[in-house]
N, CA, C and O of each residue as an XYZ file, in Angstrom:
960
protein
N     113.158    178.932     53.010
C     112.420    179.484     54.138
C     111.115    178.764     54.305
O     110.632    178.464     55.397
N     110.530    178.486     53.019
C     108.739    177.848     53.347
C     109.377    176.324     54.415
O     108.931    175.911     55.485
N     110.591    175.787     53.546
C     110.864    174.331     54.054
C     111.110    174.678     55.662
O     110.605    173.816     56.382
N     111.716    175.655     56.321
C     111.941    175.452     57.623
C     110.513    175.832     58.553
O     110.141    175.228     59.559
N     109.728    177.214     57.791
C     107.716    176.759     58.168
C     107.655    175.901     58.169
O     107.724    175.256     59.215
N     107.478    175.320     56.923
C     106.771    173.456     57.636
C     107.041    173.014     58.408
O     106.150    172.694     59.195
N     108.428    172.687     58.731
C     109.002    172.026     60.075
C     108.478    172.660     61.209
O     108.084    172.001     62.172
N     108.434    174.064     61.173
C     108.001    174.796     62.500
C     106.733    174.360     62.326
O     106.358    173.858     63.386
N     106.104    174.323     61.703
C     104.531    174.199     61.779
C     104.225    172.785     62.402
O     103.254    172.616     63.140
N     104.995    171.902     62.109
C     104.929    170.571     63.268
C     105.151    170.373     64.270
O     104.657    169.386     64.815
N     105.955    171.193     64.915
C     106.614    171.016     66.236
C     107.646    170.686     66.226
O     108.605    171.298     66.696
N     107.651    169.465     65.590
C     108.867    168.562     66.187
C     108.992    167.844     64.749
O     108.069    167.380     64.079
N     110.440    167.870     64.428
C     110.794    166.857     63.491
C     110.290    165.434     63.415
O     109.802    164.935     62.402
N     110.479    164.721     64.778
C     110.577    163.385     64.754
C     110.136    163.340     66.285
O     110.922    163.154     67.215
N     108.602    163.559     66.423
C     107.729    163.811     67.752
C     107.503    161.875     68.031
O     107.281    160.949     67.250
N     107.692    161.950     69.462
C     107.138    160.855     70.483
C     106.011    161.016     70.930
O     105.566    162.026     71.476
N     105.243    159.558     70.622
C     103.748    160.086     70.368
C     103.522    159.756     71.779
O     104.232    159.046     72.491
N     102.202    160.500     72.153
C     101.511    160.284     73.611
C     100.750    158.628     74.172
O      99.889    158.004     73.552
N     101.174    158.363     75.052
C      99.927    156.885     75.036
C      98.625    157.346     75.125
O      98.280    158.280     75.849
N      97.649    156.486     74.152
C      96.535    156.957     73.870
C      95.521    157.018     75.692
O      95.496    156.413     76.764
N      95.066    157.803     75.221
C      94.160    157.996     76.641
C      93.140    157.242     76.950
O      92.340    156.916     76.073
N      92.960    156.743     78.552
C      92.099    155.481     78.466
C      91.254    156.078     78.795
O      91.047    157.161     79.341
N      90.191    154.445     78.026
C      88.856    154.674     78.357
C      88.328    155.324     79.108
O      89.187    155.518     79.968
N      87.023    156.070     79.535
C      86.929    156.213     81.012
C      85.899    154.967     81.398
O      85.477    154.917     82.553
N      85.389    153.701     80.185
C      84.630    153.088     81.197
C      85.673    151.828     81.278
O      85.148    150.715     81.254
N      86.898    151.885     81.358
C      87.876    150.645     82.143
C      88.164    150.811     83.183
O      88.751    149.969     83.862
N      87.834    151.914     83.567
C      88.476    152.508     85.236
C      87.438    151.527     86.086
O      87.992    150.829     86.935
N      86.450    151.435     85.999
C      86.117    150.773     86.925
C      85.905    149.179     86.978
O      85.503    148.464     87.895
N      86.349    148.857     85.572
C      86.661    147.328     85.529
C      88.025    147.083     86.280
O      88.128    146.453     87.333
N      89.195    147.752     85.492
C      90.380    147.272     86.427
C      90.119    147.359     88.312
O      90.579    146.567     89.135
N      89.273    148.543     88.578
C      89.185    148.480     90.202
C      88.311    147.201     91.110
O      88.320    146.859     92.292
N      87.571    146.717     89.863
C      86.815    145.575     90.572
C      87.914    144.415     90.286
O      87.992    143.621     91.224
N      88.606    144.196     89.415
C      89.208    143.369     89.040
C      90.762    143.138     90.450
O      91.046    142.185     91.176
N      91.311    144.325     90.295
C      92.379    144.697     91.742
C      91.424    144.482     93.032
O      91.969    144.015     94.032
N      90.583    144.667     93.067
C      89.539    144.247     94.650
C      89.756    142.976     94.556
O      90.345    142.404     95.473
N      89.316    142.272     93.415
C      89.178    140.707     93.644
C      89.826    140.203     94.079
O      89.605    139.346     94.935
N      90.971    140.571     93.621
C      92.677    139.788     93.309
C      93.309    139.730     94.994
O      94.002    138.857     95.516
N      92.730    141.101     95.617
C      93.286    141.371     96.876
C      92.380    140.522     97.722
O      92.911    139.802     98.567
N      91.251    140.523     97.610
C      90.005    139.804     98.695
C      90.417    138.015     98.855
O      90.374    137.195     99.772
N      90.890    137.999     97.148
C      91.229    136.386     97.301
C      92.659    136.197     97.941
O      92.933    135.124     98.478
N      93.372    137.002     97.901
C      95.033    137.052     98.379
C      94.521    136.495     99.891
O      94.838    135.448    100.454
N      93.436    137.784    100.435
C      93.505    137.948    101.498
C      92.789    136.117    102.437
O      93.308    135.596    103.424
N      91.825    135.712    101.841
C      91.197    134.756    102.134
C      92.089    133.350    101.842
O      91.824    132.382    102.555
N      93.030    133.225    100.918
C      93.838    132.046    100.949
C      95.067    132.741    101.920
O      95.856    132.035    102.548
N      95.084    133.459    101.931
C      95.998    133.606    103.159
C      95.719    133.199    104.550
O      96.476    132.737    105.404
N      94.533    133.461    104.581
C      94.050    133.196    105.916
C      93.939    131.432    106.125
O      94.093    130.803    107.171
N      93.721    131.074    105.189
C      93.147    129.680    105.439
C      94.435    129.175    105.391
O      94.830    128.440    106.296
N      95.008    129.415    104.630
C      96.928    128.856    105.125
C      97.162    128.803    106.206
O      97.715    127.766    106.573
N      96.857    129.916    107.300
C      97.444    130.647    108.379
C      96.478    129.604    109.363
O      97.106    129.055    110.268
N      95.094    129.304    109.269
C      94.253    128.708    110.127
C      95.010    127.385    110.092
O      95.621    126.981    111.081
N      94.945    126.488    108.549
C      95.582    125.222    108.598
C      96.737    125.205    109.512
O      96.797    124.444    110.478
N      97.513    125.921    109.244
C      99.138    125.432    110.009
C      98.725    125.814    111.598
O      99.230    125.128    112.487
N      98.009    126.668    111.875
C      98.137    127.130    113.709
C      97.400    125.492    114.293
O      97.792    124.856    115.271
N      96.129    125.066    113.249
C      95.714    123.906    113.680
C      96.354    122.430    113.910
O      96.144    121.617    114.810
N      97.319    122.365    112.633
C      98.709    121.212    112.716
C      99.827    121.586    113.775
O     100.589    120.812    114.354
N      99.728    123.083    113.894
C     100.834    122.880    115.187
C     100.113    122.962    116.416
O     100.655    123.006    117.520
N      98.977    122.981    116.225
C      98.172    123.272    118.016
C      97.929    121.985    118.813
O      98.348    121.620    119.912
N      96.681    121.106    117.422
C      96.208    119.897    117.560
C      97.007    118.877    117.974
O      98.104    118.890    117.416
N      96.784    117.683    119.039
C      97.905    116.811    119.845
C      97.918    115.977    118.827
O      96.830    115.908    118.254
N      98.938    115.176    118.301
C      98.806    113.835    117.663
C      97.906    112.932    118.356
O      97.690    112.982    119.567
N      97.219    111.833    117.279
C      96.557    111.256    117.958
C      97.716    110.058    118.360
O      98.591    109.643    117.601
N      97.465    109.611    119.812
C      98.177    108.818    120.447
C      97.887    107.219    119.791
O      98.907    106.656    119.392
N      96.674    106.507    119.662
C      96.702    105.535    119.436
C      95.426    105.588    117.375
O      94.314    105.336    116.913
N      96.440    105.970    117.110
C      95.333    106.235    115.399
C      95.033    105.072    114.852
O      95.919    104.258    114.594
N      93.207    104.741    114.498
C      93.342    103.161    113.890
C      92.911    102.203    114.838
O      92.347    101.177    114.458
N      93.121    102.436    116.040
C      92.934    100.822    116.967
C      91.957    100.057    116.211
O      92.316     98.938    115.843
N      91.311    100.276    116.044
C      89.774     99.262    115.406
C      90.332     98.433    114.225
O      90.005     97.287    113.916
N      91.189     99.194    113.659
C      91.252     98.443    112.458
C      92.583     97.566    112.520
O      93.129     97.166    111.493
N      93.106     97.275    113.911
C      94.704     96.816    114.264
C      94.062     95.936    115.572
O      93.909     96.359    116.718
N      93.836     95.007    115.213
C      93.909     94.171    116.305
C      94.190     93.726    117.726
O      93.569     93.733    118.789
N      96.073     93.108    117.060
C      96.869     93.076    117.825
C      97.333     94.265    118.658
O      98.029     94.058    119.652
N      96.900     95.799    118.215
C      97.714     96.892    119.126
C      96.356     97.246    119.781
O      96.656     97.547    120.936
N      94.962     97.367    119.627
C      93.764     97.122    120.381
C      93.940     95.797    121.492
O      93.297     95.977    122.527
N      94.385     95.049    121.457
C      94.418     94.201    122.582
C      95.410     94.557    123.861
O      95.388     94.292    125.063
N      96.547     95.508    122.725
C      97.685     95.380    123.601
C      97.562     96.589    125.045
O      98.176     96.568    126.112
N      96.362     97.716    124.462
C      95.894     98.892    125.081
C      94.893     98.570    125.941
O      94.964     99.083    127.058
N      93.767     97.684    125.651
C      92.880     97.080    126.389
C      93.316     96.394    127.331
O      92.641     96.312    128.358
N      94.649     95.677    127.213
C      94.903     94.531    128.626
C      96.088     95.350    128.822
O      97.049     94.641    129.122
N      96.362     96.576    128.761
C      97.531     97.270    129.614
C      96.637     97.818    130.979
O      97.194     98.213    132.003
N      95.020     97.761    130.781
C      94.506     98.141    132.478
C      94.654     97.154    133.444
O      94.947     97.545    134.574
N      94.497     95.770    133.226
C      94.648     94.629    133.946
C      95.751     94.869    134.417
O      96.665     95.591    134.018
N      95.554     93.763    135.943
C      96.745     93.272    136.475
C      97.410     92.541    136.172
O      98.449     92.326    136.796
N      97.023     91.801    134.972
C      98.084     91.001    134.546
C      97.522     90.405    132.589
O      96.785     89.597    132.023
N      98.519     91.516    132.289
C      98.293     92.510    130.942
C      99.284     91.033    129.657
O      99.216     90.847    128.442
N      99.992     90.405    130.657
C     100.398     89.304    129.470
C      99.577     88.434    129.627
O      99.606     87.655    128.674
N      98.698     88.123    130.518
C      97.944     86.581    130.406
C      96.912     87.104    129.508
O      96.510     86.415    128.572
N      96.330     88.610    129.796
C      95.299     89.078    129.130
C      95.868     88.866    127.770
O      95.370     87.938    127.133
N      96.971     89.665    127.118
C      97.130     89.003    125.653
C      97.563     87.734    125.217
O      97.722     87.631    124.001
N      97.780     86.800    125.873
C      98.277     85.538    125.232
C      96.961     85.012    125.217
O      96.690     84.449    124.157
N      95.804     85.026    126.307
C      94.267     84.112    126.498
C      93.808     84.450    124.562
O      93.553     83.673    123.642
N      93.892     86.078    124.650
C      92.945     86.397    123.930
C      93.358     86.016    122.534
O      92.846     85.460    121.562
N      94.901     86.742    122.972
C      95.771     86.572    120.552
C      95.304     85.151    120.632
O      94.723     84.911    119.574
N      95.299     83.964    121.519
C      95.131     82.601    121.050
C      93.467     82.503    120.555
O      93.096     81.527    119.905
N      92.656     83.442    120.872
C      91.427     82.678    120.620
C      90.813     84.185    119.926
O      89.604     84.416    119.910
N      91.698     85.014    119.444
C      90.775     86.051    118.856
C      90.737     86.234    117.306
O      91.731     86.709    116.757
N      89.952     85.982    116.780
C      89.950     86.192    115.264
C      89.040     87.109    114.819
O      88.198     86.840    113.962
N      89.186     88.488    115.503
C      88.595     89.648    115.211
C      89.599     89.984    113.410
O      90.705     89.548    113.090
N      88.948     90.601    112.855
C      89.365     91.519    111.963
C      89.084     93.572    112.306
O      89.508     94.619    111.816
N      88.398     93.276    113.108
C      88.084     94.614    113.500
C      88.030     94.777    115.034
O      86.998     94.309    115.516
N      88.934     95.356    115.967
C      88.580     95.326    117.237
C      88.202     96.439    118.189
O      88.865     97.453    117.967
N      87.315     96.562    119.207
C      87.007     97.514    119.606
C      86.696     96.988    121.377
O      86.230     95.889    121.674
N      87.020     97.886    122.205
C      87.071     97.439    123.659
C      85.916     97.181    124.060
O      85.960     97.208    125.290
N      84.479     96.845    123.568
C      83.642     95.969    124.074
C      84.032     94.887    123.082
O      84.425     93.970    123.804
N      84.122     94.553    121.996
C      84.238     92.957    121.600
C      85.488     92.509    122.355
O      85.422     91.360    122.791
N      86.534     93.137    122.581
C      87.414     92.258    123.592
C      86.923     92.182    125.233
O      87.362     91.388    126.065
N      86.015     93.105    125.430
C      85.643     92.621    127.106
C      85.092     91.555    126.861
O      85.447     90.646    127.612
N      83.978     91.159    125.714
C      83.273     89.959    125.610
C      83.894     89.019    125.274
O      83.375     88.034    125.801
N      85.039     88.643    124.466
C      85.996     88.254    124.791
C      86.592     87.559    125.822
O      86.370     86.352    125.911
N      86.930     87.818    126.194
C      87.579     88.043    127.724
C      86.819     87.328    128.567
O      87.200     86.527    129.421
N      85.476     87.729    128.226
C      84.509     86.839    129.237
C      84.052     84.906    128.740
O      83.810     83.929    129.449
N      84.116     85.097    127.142
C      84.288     84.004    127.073
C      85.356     83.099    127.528
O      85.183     81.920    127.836
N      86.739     83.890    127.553
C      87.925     83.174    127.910
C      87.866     82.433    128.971
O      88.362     81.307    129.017
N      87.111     83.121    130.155
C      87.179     83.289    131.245
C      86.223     82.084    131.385
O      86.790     80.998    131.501
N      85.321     82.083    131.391
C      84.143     80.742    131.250
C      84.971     79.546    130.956
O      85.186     78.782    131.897
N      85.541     79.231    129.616
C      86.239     78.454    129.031
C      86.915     77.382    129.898
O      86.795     76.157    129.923
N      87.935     78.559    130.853
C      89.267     77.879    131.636
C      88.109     77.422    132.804
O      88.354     76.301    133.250
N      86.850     78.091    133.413
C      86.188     77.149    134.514
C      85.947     76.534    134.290
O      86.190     75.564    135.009
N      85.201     76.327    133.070
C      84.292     75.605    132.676
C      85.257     73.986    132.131
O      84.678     72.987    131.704
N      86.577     74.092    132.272
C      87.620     73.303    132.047
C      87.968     72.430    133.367
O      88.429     71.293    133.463
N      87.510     73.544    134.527
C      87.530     72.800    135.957
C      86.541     72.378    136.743
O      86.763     72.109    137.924
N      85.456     72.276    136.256
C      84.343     72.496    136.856
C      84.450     70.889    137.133
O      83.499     70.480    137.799
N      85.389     69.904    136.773
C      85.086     68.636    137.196
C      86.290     67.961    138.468
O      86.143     66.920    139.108
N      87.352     68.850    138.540
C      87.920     69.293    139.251
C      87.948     68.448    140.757
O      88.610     67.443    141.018
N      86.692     69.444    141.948
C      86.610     68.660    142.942
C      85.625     67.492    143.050
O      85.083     67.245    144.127
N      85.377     66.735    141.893
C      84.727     65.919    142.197
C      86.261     64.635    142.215
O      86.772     63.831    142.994
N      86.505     65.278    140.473
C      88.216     63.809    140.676
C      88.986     64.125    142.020
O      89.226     63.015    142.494
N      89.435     64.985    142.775
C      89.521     65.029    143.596
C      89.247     64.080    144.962
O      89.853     63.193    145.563
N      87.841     64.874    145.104
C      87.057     63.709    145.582
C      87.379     62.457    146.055
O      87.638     62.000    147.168
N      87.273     61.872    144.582
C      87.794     60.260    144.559
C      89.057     60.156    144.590
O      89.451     59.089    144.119
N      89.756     60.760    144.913
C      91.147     60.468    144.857
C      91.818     60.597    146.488
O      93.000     60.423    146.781
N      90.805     60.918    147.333
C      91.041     61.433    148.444
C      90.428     60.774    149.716
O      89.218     60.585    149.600
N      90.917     60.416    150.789
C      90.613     59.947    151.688
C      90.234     60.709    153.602
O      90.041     60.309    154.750
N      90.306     61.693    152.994
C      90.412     63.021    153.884
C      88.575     63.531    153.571
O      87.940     63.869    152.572
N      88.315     63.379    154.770
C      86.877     64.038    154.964
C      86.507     65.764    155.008
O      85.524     66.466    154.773
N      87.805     65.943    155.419
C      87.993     67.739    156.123
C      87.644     67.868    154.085
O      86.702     68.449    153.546
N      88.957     66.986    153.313
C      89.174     68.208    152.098
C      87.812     67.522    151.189
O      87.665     68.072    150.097
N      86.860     66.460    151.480
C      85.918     66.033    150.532
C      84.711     67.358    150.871
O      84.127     67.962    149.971
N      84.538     67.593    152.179
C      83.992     68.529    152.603
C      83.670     69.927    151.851
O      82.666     70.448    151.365
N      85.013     70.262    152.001
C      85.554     71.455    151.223
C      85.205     71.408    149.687
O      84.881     72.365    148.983
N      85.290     70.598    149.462
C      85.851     70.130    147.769
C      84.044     70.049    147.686
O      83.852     70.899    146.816
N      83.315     69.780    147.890
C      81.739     69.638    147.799
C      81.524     70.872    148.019
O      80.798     71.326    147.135
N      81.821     71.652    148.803
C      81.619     72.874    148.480
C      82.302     73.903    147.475
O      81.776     75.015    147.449
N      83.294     73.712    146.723
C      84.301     74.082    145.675
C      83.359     73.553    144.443
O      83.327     74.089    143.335
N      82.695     72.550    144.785
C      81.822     72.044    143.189
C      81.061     73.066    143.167
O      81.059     73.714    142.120
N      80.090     73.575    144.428
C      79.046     74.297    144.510
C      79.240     75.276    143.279
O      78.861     75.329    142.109
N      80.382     76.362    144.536
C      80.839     77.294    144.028
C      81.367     77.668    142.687
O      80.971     78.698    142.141
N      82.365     76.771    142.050
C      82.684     76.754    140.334
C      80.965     76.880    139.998
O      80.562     78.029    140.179
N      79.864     75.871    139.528
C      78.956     76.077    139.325
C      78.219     77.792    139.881
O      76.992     77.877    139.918
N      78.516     78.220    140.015
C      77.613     79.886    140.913
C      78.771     80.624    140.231
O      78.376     81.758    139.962
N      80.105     80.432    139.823
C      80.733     81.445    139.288
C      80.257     81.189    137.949
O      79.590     82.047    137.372
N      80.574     79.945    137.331
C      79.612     79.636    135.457
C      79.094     80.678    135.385
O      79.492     81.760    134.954
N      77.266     80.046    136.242
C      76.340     80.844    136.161
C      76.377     82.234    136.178
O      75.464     82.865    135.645
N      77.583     82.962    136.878
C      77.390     85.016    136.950
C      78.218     85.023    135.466
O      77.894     85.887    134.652
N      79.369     83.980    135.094
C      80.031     84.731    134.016
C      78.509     84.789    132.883
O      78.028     85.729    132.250
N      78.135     83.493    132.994
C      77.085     83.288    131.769
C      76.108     84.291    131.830
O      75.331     84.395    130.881
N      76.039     84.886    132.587
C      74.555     86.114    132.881
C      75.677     87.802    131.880
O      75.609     88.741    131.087
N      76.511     87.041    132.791
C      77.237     88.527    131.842
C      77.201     88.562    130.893
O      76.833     89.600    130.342
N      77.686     87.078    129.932
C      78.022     86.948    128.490
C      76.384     87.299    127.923
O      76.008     88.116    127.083
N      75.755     86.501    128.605
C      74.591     86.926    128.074
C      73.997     88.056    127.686
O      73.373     88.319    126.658
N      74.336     88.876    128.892
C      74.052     90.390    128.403
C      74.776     91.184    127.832
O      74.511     92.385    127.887
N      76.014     90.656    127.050
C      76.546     91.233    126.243
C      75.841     91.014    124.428
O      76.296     91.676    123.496
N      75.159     90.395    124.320
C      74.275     89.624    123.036
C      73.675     90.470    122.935
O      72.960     90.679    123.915
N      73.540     91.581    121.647
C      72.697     92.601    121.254
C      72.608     92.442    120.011
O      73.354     91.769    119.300
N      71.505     93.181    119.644
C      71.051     93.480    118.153
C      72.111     93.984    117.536
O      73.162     94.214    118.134
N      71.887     94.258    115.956
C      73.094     95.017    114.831
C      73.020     96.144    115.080
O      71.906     96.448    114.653
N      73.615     97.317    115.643
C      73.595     98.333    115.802
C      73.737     98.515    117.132
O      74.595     99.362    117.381
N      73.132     97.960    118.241
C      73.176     98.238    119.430
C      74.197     97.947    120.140
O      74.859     96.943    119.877
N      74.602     99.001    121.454
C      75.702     99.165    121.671
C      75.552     97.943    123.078
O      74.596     97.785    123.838
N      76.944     97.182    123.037
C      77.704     96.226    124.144
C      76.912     96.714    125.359
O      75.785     96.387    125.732
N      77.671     97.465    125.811
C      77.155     97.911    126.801
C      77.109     99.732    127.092
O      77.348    100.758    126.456
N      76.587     99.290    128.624
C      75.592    101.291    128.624
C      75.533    100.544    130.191
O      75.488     99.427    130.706
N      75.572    102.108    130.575
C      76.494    102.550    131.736
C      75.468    101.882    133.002
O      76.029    101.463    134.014
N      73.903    101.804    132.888
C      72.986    100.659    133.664
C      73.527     99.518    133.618
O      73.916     99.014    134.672
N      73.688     98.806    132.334
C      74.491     97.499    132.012
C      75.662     97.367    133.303
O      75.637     96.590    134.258
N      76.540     98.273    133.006
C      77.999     97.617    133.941
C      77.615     97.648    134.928
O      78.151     96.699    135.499
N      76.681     98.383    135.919
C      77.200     97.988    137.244
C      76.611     96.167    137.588
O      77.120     95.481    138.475
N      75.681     95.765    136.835
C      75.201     94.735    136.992
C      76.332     93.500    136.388
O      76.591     92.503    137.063
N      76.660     93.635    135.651
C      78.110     92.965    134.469
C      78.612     93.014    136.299
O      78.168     92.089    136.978
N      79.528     94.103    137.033
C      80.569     94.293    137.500
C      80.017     93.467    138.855
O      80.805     92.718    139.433
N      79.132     93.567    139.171
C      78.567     92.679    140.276
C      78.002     91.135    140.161
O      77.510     90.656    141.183
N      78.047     90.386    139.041
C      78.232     89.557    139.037
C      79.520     88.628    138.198
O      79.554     87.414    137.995
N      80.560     89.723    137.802
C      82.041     88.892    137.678
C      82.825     89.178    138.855
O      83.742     88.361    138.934
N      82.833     90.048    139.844
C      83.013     90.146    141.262
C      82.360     89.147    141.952
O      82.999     88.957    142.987
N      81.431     88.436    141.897
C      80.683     87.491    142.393
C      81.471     85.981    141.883
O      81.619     84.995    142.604
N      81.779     86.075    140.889
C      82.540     84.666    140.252
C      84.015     84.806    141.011
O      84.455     83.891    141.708
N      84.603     85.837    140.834
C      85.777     85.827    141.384
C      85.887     85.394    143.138
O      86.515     84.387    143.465
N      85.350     86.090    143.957
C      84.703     85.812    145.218
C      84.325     84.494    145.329
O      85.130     83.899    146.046
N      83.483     83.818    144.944
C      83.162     82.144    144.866
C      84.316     81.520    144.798
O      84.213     80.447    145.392
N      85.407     81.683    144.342
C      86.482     81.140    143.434
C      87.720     81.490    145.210
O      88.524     80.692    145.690
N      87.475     82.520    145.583
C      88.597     82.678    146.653
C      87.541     81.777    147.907
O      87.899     80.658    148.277
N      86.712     82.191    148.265
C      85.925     81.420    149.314
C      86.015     80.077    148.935
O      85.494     79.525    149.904
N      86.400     79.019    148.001
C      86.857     77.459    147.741
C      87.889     77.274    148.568
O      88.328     76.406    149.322
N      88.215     78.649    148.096
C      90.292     77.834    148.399
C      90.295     78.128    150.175
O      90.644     77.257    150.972
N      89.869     79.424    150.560
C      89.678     79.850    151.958
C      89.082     78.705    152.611
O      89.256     78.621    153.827
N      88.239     77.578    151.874
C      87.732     76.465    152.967
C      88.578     75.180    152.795
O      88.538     74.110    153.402
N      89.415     75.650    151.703
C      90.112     74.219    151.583
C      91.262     74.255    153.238
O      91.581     73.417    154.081
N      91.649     76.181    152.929
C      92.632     76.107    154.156
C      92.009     75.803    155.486
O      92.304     75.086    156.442
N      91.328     76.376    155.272
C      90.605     76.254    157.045
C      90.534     75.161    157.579
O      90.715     74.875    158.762
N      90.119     74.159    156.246
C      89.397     72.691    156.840
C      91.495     71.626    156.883
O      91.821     70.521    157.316
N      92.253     72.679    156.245
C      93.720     72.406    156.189
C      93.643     71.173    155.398
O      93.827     70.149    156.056
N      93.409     71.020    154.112
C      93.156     70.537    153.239
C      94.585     70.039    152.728
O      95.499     70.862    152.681
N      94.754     69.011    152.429
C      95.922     68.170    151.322
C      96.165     68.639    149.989
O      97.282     68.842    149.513
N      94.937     68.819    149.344
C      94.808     69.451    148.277
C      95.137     70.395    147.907
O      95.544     70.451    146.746
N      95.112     71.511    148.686
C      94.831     73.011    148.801
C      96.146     73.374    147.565
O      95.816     73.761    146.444
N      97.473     73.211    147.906
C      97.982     73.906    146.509
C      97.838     73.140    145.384
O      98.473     73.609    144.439
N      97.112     71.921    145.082
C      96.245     71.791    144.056
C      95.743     72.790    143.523
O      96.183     73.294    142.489
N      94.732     73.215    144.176
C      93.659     73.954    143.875
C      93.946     74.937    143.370
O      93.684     75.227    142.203
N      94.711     75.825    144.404
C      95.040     77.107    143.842
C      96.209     76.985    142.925
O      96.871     77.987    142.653
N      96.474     75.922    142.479
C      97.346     76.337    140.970
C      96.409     76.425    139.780
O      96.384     77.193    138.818
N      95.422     75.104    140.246
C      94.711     74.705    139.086
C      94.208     76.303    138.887
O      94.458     76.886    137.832
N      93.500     76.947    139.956
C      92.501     77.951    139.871
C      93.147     79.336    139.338
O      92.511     80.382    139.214
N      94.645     79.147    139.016
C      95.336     80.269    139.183
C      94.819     81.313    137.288
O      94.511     82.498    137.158
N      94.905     80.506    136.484
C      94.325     81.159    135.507
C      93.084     81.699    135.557
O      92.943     82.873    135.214
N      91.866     80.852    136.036
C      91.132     81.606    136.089
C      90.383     82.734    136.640
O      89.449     83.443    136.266
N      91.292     82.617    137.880
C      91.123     84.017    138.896
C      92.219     84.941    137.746
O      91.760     86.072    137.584
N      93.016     84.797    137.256
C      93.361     85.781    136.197
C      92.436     86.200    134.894
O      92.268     87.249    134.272
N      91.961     84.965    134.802
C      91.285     85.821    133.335
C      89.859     86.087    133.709
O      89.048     86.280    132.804
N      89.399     86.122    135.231
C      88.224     86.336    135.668
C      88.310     88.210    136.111
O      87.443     89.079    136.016
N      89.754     88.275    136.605
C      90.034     89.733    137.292
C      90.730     90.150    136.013
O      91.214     91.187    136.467
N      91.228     90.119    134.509
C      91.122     90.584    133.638
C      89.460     91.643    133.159
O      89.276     92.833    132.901
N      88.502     90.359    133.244
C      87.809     91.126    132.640
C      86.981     92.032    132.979
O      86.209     92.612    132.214
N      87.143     92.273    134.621
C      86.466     93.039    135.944
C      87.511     94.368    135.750
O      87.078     95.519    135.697
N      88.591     94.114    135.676
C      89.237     95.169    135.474
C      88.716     96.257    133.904
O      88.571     97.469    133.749
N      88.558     94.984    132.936
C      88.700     96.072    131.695
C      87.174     96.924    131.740
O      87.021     98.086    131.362
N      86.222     96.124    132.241
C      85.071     96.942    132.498
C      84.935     97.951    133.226
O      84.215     98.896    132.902
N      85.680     97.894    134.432
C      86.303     98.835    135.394
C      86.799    100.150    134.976
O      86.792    101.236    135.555
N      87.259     99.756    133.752
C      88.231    101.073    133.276
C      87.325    101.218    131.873
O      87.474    102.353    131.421
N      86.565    100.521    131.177
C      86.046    100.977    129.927
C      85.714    102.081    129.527
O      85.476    102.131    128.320
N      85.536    103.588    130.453
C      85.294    104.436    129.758
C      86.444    105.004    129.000
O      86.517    105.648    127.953
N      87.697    104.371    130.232
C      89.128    105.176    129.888
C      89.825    104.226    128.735
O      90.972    104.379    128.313
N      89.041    103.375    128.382
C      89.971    102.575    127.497
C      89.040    103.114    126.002
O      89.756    103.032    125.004
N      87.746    103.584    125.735
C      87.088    103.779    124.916
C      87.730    105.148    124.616
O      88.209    105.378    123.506
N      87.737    106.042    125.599
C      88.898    106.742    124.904
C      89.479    107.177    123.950
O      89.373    108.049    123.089
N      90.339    106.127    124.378
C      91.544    105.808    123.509
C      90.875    105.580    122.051
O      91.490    105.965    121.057
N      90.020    105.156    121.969
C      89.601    104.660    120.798
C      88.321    105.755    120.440
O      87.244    105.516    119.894
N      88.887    107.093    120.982
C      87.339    107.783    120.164
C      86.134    107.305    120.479
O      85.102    107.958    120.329
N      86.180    106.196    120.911
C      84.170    105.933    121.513
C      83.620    106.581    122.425
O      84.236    107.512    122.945
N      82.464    106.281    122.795
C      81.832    106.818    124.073
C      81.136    105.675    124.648
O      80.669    104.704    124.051
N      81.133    105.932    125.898
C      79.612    104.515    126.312
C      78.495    105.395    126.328
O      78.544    106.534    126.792
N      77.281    104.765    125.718
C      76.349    105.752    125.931
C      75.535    105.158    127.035
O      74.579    105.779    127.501
């Protein structure tokens, strides 16, 4: 009888013990600890959610790099011209940029352009002597004039493309003066040939073959100035 007291006096033969009772000062560690956990859930979530709406919103960039690609900077710059293959064959032959940007190819361009007159500028004088026709010596004396007066506007341009390290090609005072005197070269260049016809010249499709490049790479570079804000663009610049 005492042996089955004892047992009663325990309760339980073979008792399952209680989990010990917590602290009361962890209660408020685990709650700062569960805040954290959720605040940070909540904040890399979000920034997940911002990244991707921005990769699917944002346009690809259309032309990424030009500056540092040459050949595909030329190919965007002389797609404004009217005549977008002479513009890249003048230039790939004489450009040894490593870095390109649509004012070093307008300047460019303008040297090209000088180059091929400056190749004819002797032109109506052999002429000249080769000719027995007064109407086309006429003409042709005035065709010397003129080559000389187009030189001179390209050279005013090139000139004012020559800036300090840092300073920008050109600015938006700059072009209209640039655009009014390579409009002025080009113009000189059609008023030759207009007197060769008039005076009904022998020469005349001479002339305008000889002249035929450089009324191209003269209206190349009237054009790209023409369009430079829309070609800077492309390339992230601005004119200031």
């Amino acid at each position: 009888m005492d042996s089955i007291k004892i047992f009663k006096g325990y309760g339980k033969v073979n008792p399952i013990e209680d989990p010990p009772p917590t602290h009361p000062k962890t209660k408020p560690i685990i709650a700062v600890a569960i805040s954290l956990i959720v605040l940070l859930t909540v904040v890399i979530g979000g920034t997940i959610a911002a990244l991707i709406h921005e990769s699917a919103t944002e346009p690809p960039d259309e032309f990424p790099s030009l500056s540092s690609n040459p050949t595909e900077s030329l190919r965007v710059v002389c797609s404004v011209t009217q005549y977008p293959d002479s513009c890249l064959s003048s230039l790939n032959n004489t450009c040894t940029l490593t870095r390109a940007d649509p004012e070093r190819i307008f300047n460019l361009s303008l040297h090209v352009a000088m180059d091929e007159l400056r190749n004819l500028s002797s032109l109506p004088k052999t002429l000249i002597s080769k000719s027995n026709d007064p109407r086309s010596e006429s003409a042709l004396n005035d065709c010397a004039d003129l080559f000389g007066d187009s030189l001179s506007q390209l050279g005013e341009s090139a000139a004012a493309m020559e800036v300090g390290p840092g300073e920008k090609m050109l600015t938006e005072e700059k072009i209209g003066d640039l655009k009014t005197w390579i409009s002025g070269a080009m113009t000189n260049l059609e008023t030759c040939v207009d007197g060769l016809e008039e005076m009904g010249s022998t020469v005349l499709d001479e002339v305008k073959t000889k002249l035929q490049k450089s009324n191209e790479y003269i209206s190349n570079s009237l054009a790209i100035l023409s369009n430079i804000q829309t070609v800077l663009e492309k390339f992230h610049l601005k004119l200031h």
